[in-house]
DSSP file (Angstrom, degrees, kcal/mol; ACC not computed):
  #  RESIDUE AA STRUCTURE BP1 BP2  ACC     N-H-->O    O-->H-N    N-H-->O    O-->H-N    TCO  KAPPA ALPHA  PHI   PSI    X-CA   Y-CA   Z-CA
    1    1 A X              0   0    0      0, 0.0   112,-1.9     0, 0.0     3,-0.1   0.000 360.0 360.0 360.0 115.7  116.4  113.0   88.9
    2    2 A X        -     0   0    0     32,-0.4   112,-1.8   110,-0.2     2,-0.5   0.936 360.0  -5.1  -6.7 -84.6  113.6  115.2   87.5
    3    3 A X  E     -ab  35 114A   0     31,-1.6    33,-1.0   110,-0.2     2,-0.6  -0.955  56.5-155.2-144.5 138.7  111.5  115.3   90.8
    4    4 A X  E     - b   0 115A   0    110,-6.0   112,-2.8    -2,-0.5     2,-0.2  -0.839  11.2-150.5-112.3 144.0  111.5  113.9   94.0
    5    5 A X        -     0   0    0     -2,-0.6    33,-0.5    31,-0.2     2,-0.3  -0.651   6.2-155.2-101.8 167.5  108.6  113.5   96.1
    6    6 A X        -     0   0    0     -2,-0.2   112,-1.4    31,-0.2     2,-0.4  -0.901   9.1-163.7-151.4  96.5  108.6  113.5  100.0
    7    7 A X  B     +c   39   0B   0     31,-1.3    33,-1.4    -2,-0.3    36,-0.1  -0.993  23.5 150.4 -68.6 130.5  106.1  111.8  101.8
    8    8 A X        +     0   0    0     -2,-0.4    35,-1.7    31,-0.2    36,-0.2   0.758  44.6  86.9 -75.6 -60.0  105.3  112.3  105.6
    9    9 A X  S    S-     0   0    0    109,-0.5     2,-0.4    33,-0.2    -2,-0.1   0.183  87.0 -90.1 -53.6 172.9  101.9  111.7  106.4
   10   10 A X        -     0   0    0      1,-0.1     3,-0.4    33,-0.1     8,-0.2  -0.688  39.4-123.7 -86.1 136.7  100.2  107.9  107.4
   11   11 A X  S    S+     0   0    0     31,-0.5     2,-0.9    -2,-0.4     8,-0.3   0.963 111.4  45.7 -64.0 -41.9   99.0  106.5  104.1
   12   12 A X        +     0   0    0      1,-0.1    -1,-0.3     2,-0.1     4,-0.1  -0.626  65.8 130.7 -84.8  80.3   95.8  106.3  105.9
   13   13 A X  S    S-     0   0    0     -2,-0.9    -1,-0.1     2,-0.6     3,-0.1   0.658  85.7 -93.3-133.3 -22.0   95.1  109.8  107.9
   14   14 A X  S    S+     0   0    0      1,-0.7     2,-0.4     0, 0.0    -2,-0.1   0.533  98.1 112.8 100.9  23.4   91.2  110.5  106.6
   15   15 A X  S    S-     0   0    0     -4,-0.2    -1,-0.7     1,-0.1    -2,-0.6  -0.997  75.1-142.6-131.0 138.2   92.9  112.6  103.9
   16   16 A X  S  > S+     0   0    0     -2,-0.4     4,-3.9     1,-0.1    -1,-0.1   0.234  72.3 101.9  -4.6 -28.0   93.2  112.5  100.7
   17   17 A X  T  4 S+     0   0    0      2,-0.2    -1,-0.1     1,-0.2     5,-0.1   0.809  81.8  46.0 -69.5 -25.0   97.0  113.9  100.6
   18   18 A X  T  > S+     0   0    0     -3,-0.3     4,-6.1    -7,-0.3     5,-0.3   0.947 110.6  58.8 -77.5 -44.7   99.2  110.5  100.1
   19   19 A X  H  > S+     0   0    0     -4,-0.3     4,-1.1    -8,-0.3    -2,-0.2   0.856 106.9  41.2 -52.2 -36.8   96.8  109.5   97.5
   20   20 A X  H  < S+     0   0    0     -4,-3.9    -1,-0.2     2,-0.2    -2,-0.2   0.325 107.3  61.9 -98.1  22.3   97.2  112.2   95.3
   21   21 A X  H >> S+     0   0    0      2,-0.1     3,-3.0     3,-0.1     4,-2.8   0.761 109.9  45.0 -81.5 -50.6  101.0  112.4   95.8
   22   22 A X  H 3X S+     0   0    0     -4,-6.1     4,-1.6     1,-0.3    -2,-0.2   0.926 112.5  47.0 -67.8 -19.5  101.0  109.0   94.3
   23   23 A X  H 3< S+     0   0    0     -4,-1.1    -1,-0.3    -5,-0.3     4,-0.2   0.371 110.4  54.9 -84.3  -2.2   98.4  110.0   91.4
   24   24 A X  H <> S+     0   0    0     -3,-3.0     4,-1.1     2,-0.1     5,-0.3   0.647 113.7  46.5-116.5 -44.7  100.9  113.4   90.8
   25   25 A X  H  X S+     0   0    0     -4,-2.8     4,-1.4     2,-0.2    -2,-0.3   0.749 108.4  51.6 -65.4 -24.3  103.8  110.6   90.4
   26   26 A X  H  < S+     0   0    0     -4,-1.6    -1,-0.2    -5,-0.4    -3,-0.2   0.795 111.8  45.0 -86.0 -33.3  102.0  108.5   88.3
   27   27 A X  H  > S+     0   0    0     -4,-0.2     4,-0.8    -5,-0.2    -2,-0.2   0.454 109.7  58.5 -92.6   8.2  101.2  111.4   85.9
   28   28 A X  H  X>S+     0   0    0     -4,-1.1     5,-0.6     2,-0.2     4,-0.5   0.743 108.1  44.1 -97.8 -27.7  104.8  112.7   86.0
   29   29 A X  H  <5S+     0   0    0     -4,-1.4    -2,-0.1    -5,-0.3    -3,-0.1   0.581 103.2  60.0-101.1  29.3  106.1  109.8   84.8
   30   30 A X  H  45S+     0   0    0     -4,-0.1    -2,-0.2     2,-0.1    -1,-0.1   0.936 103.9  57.5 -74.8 -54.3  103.6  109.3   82.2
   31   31 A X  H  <5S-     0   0    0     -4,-0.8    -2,-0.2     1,-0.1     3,-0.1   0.440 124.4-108.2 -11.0 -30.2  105.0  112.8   81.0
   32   32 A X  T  <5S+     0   0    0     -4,-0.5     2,-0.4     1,-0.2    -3,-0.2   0.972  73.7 142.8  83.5  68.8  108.5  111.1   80.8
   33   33 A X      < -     0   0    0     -5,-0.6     2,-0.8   -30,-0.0    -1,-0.2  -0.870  59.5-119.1-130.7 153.8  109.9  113.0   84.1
   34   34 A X        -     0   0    0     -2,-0.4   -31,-1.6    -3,-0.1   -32,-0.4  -0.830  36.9-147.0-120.1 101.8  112.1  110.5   86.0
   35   35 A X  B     -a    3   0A   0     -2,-0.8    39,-0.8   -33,-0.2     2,-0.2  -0.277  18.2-175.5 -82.8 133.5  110.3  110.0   89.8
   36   36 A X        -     0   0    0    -33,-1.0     2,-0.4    37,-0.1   -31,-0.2  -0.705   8.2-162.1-113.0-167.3  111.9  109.3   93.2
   37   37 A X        -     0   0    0     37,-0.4    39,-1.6    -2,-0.2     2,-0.4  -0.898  10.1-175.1-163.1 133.2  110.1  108.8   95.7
   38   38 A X  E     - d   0  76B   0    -33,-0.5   -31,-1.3    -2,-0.4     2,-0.5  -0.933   7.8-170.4-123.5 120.8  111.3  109.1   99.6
   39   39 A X  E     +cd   7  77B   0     37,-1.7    39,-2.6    -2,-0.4     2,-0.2  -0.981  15.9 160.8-136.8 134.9  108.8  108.2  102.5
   40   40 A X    >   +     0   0    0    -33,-1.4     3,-1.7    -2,-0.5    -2,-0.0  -0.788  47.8  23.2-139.1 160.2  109.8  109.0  106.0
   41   41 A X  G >  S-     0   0    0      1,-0.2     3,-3.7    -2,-0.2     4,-0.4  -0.171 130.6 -22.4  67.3-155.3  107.9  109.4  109.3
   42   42 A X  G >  S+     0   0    0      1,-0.3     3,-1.3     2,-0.1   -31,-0.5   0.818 123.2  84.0 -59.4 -12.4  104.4  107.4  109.1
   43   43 A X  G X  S+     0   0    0    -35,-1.7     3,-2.1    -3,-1.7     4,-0.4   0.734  71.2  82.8 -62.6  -4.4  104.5  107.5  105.7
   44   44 A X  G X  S+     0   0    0     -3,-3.7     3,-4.5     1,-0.3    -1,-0.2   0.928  75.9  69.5 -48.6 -43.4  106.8  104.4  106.2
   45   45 A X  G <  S+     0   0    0     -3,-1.3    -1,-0.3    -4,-0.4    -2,-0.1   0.337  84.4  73.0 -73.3   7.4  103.8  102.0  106.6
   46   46 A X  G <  S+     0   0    0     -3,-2.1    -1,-0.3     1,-0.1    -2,-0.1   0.608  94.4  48.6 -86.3 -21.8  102.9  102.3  103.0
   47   47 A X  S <  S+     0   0    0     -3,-4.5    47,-2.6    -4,-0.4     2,-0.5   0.267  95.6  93.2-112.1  36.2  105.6  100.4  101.8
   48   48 A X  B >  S-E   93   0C   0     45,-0.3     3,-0.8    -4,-0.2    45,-0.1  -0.868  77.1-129.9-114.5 138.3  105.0   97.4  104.3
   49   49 A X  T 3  S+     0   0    0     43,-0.6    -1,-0.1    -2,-0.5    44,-0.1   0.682  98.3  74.0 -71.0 -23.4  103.1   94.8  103.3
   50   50 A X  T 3  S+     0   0    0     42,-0.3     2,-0.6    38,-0.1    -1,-0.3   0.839  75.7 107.5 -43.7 -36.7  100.8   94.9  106.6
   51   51 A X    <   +     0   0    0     -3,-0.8     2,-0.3    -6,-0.1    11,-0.1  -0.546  44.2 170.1 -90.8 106.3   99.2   97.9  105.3
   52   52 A X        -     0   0    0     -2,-0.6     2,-0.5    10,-0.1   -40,-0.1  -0.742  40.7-102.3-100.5 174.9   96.0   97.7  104.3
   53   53 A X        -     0   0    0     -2,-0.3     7,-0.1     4,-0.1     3,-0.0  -0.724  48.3-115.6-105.5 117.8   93.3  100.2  103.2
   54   54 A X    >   -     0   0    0     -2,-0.5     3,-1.8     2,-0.1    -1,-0.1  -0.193  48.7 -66.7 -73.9 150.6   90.6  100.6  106.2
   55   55 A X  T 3  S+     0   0    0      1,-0.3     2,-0.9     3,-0.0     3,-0.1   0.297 123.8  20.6 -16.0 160.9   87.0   99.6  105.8
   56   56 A X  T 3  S+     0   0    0      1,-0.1     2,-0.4    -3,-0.0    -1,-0.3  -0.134  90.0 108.0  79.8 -42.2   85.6  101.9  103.3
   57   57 A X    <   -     0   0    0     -3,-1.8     2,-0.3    -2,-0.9    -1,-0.1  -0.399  49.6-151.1-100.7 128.3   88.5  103.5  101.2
   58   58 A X        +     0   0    0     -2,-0.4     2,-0.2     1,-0.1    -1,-0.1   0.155  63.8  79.1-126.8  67.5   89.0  102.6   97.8
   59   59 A X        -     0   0    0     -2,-0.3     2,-0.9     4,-0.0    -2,-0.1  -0.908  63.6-144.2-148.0 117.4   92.2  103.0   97.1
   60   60 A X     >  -     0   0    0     -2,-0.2     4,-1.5     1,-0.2     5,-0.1  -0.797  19.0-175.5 -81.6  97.9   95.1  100.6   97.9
   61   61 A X  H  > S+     0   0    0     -2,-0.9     4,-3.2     2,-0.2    -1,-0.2   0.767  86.0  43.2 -85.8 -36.9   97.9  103.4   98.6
   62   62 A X  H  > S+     0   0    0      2,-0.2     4,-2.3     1,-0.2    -1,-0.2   0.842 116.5  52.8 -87.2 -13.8  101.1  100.4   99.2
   63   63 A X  H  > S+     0   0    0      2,-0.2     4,-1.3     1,-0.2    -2,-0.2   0.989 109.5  49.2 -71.4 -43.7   99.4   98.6   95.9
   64   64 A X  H >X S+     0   0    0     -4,-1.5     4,-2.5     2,-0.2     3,-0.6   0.949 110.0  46.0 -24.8 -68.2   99.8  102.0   94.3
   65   65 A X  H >X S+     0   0    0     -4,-3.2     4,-1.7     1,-0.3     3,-0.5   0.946 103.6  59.6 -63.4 -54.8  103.2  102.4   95.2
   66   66 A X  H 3< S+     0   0    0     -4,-2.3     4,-0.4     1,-0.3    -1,-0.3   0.755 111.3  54.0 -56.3  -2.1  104.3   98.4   94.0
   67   67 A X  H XX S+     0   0    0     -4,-1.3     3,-3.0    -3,-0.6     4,-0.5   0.928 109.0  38.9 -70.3 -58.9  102.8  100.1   90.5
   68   68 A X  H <<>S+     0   0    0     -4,-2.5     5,-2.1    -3,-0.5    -2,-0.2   0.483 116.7  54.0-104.3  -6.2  104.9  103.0   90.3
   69   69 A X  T ><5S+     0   0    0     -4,-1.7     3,-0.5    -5,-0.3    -1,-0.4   0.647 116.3  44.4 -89.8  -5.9  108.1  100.4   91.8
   70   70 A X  T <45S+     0   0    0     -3,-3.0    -2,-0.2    -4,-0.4    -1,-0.2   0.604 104.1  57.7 -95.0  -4.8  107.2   98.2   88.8
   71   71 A X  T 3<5S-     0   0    0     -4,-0.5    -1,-0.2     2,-0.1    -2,-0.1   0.454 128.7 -96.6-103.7  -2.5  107.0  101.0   86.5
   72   72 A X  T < 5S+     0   0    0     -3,-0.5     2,-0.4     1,-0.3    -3,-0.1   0.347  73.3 143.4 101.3   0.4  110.8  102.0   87.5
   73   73 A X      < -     0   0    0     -5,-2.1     2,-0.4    -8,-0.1    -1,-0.3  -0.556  52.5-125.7 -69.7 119.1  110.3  104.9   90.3
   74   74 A X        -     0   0    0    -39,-0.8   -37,-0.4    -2,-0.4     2,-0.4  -0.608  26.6-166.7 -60.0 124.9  113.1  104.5   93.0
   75   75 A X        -     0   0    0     -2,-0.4    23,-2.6    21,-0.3     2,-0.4  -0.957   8.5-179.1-119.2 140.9  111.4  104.3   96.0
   76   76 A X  E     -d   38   0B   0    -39,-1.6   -37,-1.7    -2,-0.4     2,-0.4  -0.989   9.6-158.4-133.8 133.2  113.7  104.7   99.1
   77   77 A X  E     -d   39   0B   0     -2,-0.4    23,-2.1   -39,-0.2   -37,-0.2  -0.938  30.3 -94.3-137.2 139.2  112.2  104.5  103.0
   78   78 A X  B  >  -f  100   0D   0    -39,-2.6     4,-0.7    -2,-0.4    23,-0.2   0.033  29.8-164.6 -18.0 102.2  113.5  105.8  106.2
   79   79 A X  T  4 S+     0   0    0     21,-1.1     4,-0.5     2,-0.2    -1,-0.1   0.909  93.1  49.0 -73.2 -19.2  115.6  103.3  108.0
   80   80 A X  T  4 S+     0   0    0      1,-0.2     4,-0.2     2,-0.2    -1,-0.1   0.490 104.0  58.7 -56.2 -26.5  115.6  105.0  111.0
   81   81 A X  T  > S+     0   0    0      2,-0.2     4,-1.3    -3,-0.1    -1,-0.2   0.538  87.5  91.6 -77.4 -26.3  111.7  105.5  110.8
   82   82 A X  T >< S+     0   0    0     -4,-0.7     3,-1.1     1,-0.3     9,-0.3   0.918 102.7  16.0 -33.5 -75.7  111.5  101.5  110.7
   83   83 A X  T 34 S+     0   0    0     -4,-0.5    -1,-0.3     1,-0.2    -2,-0.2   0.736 129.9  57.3 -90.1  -2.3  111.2  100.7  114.3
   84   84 A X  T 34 S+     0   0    0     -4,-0.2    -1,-0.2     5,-0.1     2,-0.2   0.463 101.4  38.5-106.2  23.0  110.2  104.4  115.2
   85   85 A X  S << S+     0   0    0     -4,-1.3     4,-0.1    -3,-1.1   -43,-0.1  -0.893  80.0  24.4-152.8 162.4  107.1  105.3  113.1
   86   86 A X  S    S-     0   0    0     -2,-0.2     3,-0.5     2,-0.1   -44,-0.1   0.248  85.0 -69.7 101.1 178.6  104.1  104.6  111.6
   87   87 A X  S    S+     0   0    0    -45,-0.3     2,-0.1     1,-0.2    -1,-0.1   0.989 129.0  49.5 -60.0 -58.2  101.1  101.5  112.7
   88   88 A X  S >  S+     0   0    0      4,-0.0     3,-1.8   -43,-0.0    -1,-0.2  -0.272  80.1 179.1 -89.3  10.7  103.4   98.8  111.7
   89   89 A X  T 3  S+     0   0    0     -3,-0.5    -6,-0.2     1,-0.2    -7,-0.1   0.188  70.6  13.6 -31.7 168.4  106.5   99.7  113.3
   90   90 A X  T 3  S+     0   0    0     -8,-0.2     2,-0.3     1,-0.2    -1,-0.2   0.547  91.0 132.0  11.1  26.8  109.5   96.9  112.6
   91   91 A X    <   -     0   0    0     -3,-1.8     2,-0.4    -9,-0.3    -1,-0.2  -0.588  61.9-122.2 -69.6 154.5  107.4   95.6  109.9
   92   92 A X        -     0   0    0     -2,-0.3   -43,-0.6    -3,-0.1   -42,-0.3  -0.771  18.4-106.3-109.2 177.7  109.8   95.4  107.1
   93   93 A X  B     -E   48   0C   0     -2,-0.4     2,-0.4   -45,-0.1   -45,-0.3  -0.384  38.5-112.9 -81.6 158.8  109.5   97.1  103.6
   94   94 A X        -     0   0    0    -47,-2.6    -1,-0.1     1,-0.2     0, 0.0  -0.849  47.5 -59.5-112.8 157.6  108.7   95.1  100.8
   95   95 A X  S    S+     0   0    0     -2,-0.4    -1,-0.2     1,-0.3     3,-0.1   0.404 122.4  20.0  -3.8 123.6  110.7   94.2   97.6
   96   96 A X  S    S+     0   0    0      1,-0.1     2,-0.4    -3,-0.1   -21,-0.3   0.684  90.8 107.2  74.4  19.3  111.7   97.4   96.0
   97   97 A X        -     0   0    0    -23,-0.1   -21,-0.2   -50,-0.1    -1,-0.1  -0.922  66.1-141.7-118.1 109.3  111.3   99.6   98.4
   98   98 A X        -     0   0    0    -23,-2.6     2,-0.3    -2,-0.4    -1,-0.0   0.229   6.2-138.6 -84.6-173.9  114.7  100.5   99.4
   99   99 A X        +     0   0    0    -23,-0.1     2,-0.2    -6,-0.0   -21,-0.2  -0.714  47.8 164.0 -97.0 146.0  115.7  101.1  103.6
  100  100 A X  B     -f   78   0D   0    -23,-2.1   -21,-1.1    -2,-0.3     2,-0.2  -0.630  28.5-119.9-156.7-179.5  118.1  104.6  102.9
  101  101 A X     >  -     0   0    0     -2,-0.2     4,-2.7   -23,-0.2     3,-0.5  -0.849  32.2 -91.2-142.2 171.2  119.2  107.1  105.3
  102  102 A X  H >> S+     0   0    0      2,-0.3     4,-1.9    -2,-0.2     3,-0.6   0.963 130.1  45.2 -55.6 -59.6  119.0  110.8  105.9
  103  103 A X  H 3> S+     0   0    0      1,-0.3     4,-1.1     2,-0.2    -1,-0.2   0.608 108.5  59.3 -60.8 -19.5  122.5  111.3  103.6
  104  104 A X  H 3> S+     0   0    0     -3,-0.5     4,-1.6     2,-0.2    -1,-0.3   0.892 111.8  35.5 -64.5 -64.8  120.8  108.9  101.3
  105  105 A X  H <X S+     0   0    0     -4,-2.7     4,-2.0    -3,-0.6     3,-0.4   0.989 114.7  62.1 -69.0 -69.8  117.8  111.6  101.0
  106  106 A X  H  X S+     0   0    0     -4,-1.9     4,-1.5     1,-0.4    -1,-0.2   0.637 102.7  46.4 -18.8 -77.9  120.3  114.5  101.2
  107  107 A X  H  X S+     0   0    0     -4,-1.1     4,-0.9     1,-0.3     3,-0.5   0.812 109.3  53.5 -54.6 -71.5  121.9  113.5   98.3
  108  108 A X  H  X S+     0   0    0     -4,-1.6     4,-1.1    -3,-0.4    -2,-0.3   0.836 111.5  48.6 -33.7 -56.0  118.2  113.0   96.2
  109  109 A X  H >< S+     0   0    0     -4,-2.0     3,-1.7     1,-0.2    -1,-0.2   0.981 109.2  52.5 -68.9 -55.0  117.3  116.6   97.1
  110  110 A X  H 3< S+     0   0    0     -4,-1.5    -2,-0.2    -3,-0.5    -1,-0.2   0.836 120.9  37.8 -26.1 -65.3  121.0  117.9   95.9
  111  111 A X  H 3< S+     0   0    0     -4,-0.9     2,-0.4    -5,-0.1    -1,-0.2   0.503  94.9  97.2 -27.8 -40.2  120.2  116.0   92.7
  112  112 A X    <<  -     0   0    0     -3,-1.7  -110,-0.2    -4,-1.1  -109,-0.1  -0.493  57.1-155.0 -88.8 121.7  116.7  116.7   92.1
  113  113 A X  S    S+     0   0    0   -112,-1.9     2,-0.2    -2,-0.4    -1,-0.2   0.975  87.5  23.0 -49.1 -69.3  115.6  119.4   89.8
  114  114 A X  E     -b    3   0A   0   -112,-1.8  -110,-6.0  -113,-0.1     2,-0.4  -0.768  65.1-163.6-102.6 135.9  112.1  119.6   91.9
  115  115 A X  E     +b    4   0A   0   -112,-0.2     2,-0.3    -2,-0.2  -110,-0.2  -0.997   8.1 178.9-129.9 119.1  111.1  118.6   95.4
  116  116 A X        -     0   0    0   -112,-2.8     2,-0.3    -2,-0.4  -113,-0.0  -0.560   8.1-163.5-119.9 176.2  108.0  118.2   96.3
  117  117 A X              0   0    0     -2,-0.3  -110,-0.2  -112,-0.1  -112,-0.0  -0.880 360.0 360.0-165.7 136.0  106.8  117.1  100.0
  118  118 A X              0   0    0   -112,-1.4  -109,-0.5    -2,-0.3  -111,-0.3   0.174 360.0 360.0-132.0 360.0  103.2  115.7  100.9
């Protein structure tokens, strides 16, 4: 893999930062770079179908990601972070969003030319 991205943060936080991780993945693999994508901690709740985008914001951050899983980015989410993170806790992930493990990530950073973490 080319680069893997890391997210942490809550897709929703009053930041900017998740959105333009996915908008820095969506123009590396316009570039033809080959995207992972790992989201651990609260970033979990992005790839649950619960998650909507609060009054105001206009950007749907988990619609975002189902582009960039349709577009062929492995997206791989904590399993351990399921029940222990995020709004949405033992929500499950949706279609194309993997549930992985820490040796699972381990392995992606070993691999990864670039690592990136938001």
């Amino acid at each position: 893999m080319n680069v893997l991205i890391i997210f942490n943060r809550p897709p929703y936080d009053d930041t900017d930062v998740t959105w333009n991780g996915l908008r820095l993945a969506d123009k590396l693999l316009e570039a033809g770079m080959e995207v992972g994508i790992f989201l651990m901690n609260d970033s979990v709740d992005m790839a649950r179908d619960a998650c909507k985008p609060p009054e105001g914001y206009d950007q749907d951050l988990s619609q975002m990601l189902k582009d960039l899983i349709s577009r062929n980015v492995k997206v791989k989410v904590c399993g351990a972070c399921m029940a222990r993170c995020g709004i949405y806790k033992n929500h499950p992930y949706f279609k194309g969003a993997e549930k992985s493990t820490m040796p699972a990530l381990a392995k992606w950073v070993i691999e990864s030319d670039k690592v990136l973490t938001f």
